[in-house]
C-alpha positions as CSV (number, residue, x, y, z in Angstrom):
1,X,38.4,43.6,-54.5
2,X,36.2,40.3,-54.1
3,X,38.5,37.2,-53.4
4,X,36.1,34.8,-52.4
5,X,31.9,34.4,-53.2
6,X,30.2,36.2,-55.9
7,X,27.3,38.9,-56.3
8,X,24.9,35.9,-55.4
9,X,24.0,33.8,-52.9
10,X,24.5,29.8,-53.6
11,X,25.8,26.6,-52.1
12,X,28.4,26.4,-55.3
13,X,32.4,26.4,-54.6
14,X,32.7,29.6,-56.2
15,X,29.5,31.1,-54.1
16,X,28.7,31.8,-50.1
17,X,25.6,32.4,-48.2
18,X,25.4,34.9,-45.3
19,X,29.0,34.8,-44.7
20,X,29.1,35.6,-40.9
21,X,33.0,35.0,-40.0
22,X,36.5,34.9,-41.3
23,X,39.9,33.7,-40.7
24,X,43.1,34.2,-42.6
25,X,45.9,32.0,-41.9
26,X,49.8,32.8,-42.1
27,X,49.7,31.6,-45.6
28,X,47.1,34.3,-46.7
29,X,44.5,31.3,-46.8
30,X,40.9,32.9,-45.9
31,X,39.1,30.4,-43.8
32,X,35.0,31.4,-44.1
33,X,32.2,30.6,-41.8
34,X,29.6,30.0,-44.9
35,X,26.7,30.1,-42.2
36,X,23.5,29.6,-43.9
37,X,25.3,26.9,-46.0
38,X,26.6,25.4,-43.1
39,X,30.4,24.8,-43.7
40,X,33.7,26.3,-43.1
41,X,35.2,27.1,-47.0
42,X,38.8,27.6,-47.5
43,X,40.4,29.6,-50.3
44,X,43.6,29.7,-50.7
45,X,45.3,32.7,-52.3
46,X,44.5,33.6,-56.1
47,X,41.9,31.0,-56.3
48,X,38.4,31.4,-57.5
49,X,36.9,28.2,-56.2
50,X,37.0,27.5,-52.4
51,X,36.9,23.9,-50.6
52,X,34.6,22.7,-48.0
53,X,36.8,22.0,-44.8
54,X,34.1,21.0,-42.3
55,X,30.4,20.4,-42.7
56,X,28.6,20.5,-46.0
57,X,25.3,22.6,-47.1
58,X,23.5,20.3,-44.6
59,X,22.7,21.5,-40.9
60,X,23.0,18.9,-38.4
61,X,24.7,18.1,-34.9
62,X,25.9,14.9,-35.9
63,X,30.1,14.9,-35.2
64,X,30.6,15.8,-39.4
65,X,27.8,18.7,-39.6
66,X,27.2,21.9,-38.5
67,X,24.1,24.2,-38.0
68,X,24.6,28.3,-38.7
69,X,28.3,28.5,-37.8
70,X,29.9,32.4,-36.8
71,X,33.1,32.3,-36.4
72,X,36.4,29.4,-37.3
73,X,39.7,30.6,-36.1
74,X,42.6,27.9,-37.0
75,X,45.9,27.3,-34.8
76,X,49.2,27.1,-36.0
77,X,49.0,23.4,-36.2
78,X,45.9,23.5,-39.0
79,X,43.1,22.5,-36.5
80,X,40.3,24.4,-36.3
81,X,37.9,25.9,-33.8
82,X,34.3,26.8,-34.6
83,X,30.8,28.1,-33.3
84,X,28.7,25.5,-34.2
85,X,26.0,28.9,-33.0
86,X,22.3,26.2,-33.5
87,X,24.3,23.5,-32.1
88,X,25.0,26.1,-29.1
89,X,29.0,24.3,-29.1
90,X,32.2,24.8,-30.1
91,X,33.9,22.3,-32.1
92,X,37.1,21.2,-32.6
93,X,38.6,19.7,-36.2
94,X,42.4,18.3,-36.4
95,X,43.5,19.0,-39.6
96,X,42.4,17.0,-42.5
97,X,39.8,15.4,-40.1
98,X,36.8,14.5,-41.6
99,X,34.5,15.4,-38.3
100,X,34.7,17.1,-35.0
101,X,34.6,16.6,-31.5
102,X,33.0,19.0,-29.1
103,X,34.9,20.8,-26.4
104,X,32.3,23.4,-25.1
105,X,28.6,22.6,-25.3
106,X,25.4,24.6,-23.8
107,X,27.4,27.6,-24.9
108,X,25.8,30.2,-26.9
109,X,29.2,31.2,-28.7
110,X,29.3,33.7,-31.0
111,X,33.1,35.2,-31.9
112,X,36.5,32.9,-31.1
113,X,40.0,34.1,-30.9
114,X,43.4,32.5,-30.2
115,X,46.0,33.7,-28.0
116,X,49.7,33.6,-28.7
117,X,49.7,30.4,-26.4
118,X,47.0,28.6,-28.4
119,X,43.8,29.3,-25.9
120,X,41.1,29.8,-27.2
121,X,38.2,32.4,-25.8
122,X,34.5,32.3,-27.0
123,X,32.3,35.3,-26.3
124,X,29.0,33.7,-24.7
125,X,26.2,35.9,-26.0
126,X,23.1,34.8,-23.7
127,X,25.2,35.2,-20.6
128,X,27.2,38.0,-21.6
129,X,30.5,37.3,-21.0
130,X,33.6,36.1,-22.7
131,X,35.3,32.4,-21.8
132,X,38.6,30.8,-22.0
133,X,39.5,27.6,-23.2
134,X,40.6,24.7,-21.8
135,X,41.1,26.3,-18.3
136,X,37.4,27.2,-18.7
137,X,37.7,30.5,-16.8
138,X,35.4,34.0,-17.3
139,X,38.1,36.3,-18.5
140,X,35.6,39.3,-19.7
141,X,32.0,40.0,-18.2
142,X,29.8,37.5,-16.4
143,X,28.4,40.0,-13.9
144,X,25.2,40.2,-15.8
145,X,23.7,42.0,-18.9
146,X,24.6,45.7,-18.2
147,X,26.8,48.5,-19.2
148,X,29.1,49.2,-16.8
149,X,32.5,48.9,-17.1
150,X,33.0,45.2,-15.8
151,X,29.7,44.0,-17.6
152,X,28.8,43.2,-21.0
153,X,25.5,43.0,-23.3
154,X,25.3,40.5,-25.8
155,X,29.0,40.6,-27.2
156,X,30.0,39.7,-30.7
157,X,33.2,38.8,-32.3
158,X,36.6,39.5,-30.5
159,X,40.3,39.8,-31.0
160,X,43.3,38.9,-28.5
161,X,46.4,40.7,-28.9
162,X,49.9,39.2,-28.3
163,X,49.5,41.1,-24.9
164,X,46.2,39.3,-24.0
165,X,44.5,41.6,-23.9
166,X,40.5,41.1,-25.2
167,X,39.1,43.6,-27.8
168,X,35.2,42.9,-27.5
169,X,32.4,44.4,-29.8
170,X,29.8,44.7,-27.5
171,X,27.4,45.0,-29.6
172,X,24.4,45.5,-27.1
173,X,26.0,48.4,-25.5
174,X,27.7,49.9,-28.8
175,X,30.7,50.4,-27.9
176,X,34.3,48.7,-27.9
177,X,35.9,47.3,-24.6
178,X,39.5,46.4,-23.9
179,X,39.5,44.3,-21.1
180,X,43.4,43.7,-20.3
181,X,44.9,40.7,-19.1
182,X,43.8,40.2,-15.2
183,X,42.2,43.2,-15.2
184,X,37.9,42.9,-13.3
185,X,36.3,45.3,-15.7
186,X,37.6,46.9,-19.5
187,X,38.2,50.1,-21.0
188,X,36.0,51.8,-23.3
189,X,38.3,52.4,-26.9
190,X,35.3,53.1,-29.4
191,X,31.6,54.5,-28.8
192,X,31.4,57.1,-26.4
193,X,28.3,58.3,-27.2
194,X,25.5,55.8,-27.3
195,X,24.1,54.7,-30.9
196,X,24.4,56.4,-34.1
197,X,26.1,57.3,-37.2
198,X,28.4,59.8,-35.6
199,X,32.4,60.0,-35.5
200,X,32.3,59.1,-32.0
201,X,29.4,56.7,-31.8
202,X,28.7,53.0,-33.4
203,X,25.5,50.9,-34.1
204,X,25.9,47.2,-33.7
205,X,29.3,46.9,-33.6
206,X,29.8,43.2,-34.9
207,X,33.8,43.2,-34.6
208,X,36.6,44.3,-34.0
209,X,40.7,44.4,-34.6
210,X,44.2,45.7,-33.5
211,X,47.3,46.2,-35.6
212,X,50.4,46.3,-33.8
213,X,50.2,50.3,-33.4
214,X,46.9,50.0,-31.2
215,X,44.5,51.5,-33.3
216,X,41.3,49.8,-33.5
217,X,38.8,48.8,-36.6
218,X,35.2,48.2,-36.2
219,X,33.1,46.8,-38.1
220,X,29.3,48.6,-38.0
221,X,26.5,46.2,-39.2
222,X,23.6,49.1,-39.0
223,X,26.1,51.7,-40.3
224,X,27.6,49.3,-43.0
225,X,31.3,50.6,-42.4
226,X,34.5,50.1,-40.9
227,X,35.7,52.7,-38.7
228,X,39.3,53.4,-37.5
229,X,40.0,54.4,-34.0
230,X,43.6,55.5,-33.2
231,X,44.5,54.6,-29.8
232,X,43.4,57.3,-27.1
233,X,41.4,59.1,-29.3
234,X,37.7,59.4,-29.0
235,X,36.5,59.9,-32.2
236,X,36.8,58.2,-35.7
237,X,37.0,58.1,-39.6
238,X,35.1,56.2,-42.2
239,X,37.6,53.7,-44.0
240,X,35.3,51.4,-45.7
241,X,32.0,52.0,-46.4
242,X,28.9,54.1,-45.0
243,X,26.2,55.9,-46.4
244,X,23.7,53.1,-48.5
245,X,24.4,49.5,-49.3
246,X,25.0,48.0,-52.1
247,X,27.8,46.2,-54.8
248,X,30.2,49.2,-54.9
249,X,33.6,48.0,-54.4
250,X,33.9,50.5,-51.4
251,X,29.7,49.5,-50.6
252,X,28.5,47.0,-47.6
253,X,25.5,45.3,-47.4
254,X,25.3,44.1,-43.6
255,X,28.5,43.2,-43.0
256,X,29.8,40.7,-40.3
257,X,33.5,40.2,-39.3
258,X,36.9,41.6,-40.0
259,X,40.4,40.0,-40.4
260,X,43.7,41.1,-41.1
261,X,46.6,39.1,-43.2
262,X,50.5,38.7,-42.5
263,X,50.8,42.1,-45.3
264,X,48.0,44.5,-43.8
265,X,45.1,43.8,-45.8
266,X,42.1,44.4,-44.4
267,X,39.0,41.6,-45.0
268,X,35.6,42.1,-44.9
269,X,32.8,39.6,-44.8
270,X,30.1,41.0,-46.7
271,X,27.2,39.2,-45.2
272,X,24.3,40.3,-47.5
273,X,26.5,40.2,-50.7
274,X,27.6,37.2,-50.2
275,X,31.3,37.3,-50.3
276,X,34.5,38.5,-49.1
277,X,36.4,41.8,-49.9
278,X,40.2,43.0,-49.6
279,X,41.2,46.4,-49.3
280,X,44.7,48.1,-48.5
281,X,44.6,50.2,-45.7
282,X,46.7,52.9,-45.4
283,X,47.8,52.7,-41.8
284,X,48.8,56.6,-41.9
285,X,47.0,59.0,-39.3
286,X,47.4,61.7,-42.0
287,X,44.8,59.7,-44.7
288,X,42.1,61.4,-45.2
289,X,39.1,59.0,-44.2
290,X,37.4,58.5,-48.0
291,X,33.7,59.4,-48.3
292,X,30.8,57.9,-50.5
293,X,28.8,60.9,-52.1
294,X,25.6,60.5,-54.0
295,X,25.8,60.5,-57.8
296,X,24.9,59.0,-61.5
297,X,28.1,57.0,-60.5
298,X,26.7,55.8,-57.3
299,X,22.9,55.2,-58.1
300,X,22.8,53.1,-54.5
301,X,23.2,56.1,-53.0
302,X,20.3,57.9,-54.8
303,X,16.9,56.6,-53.1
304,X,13.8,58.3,-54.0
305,X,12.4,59.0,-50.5
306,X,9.0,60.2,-48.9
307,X,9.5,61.8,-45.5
308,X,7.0,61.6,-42.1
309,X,7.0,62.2,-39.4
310,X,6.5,59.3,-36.6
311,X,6.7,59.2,-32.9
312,X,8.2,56.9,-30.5
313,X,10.5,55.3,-32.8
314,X,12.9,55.3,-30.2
315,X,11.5,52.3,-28.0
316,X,12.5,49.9,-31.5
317,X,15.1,52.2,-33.4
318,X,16.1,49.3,-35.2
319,X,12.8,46.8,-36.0
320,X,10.9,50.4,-35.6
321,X,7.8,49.1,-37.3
322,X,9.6,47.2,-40.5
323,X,6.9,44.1,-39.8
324,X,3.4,46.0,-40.1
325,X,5.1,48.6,-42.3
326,X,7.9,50.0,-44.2
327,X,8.9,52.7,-42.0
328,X,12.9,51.7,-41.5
329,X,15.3,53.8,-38.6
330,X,18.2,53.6,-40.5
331,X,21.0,56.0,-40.2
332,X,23.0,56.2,-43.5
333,X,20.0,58.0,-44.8
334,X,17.9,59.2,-41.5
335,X,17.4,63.1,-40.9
336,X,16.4,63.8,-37.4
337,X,14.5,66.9,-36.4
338,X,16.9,69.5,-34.7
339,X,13.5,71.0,-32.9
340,X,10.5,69.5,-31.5
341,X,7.6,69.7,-33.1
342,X,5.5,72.5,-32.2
343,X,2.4,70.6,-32.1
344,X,4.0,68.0,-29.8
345,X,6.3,70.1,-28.0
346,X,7.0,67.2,-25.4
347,X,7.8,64.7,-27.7
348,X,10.4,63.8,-29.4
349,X,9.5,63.6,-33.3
350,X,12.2,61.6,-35.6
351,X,12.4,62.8,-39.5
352,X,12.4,58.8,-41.0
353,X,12.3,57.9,-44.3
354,X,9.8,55.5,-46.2
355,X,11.3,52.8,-48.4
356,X,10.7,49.9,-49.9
357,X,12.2,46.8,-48.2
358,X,12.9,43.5,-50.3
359,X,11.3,40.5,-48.4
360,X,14.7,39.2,-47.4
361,X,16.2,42.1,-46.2
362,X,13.2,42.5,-43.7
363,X,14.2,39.4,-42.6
364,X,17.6,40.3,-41.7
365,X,16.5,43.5,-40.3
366,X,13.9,40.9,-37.6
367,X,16.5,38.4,-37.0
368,X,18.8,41.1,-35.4
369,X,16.1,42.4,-33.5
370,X,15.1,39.3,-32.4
371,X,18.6,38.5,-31.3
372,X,19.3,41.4,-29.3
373,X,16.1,41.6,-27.0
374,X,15.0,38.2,-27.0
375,X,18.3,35.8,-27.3
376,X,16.2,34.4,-30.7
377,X,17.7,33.1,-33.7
378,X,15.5,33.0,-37.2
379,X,16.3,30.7,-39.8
């Protein structure tokens, strides 16, 4: 179910825009990083109107603005902590306060977390690492863009456990780390298989969290879904989402973080439709994962598509050649050739699919790209 935005994007109380991170406080309040309105929104439970907490629809760096926020996480206390991600800081608001004051600057943050002690850690995109705060001490990565087991590529959003133990989408590498308390390098807990839509792969995970029985849920922007990973095993099931986006109540559209409440809920922030679902997870290891099947029911699943075959979409699986064309690599709807061609028996020769891409949703598609090889962010 929706509990906060609507089907469209706006700067209104009742409406969000490109909701990139979420918080939900002991109280079942859902604190949202409205980025491309720049504010944090708060709703409490039951209501259908949010209020602005910090910032306004204005970007800025001034000590009351913001500029394409990621993530707010919010201490027992009420004072919030957010990626200010333009502003490349992380600022802090007392409750009630009517501005902020910056504690980490030069810092291109991305995901925050608190710890059962009140630190805060900040994953540092651009130098690939994951920080604590206010002892200002590496904790995860900082041995370079890579993907062995004590580096990291371009992390995302992040949990902490009561153990301290970091959970770390890293998205660059697809995969999951756990990087325990102490420990110089992390443990693999999801992706074991490089990119894809398989039950033991991801693409672009963007975040990540833990319930108290260890097992994992990861949020998938490529694959639109949230997959559950029960501790030591290496494969998954599809809990939320997955083949074609859309407005389904079990459909993403890009989606961007995850959260839990006090009861078990499960949140997801819906980037692309512009708001914020609930769902009840059954926490059993007996569920049968649910799956989306094409049908008059579920016309976003039933895309009228011209196959061809291209070659050397592997150098750019994801842009692939969306800004001279509308050839899209994107696997909730992708067939790939078991054989090579016979023609081009040394090549490898992808089955894609030609569709027609609304303007904005190129747009999304360029600024990840963009992102991930060149550290860019597009307005």
């Amino acid at each position: 179910m929706t509990v906060a935005g609507s089907k469209t994007q706006g700067s209104e109380l009742n409406q969000l825009a490109y909701p990139e991170g979420l918080f939900i406080d002991d109280d079942g309040s859902i604190f949202i990083a409205d980025r491309d309105n720049h504010r944090v929104i708060k709703y409490v439970p039951g209501a259908s109107y949010g209020q602005i907490v910090a910032g306004d629809n204005k970007p800025g760096n001034n000590s009351n603005q913001l500029n394409t926020l990621t993530k707010v996480v919010v201490s027992q206390d009420g004072t919030m902590f957010i990626c200010d991600r333009e502003n490349k800081r992380v600022q802090r608001w007392s409750k009630n306060a009517n501005h902020g004051e910056t504690i980490m600057k030069n810092v291109t943050c991305w995901g925050l977390a608190l710890d059962i002690e009140g630190s805060l850690y900040v994953s540092d995109m651009a130098e690939h690492r994951v920080m604590k705060w206010p002892q200002n001490q590496i904790v995860a990565g900082g041995n370079g863009k890579g993907n062995a087991l004590n580096q990291l590529a371009n992390p995302y959003h992040i949990f902490v456990d009561r153990e301290q133990s970091i959970f770390i989408a890293d998205k660059g590498n697809n995969r999951v780390l756990q990087w325990k308390k102490g420990e110089t390098q992390g443990t693999v807990i999801a992706g074991f298989n490089g990119y894809g839509n398989g039950v033991d792969q991801l693409y672009r995970p963007y975040s990540v969290v833990v319930d108290q029985m260890k097992t994992a849920y990861v949020l998938e922007y490529i694959n639109l879904r949230v997959t559950r990973w029960f501790q030591g095993e290496k494969s998954s099931s599809i809990i939320i989402g997955g083949p074609g986006f859309g407005l389904g109540s079990n459909q993403l559209y890009f989606p961007r973080d995850l959260a839990f409440d006090r009861q078990g809920n499960l949140y997801v922030a819906d980037g692309n439709n512009h708001r914020i679902q609930m769902f009840s997870i059954n926490k059993s290891a007996s569920e049968s994962s649910p799956s989306l099947q094409a049908s008059p029911s579920n016309p976003a699943l039933l895309i009228k598509c011209e196959q061809l075959d291209t070659e050397h979409l592997d150098n750019e699986p994801l842009l692939s050649r969306l800004v001279s064309s509308e050839i899209l690599w994107c696997p909730s709807i992708q067939t790939v050739s078991a054989e090579p061609s016979k023609e081009k028996s040394k090549t490898r020769v992808n089955l894609v699919t030609r569709i027609n891409i609304k303007r904005e949703h190129r747009l999304d598609l360029i600024r990840s790209y963009m992102q991930e090889h060149y550290d860019m962010y597009i307005n």
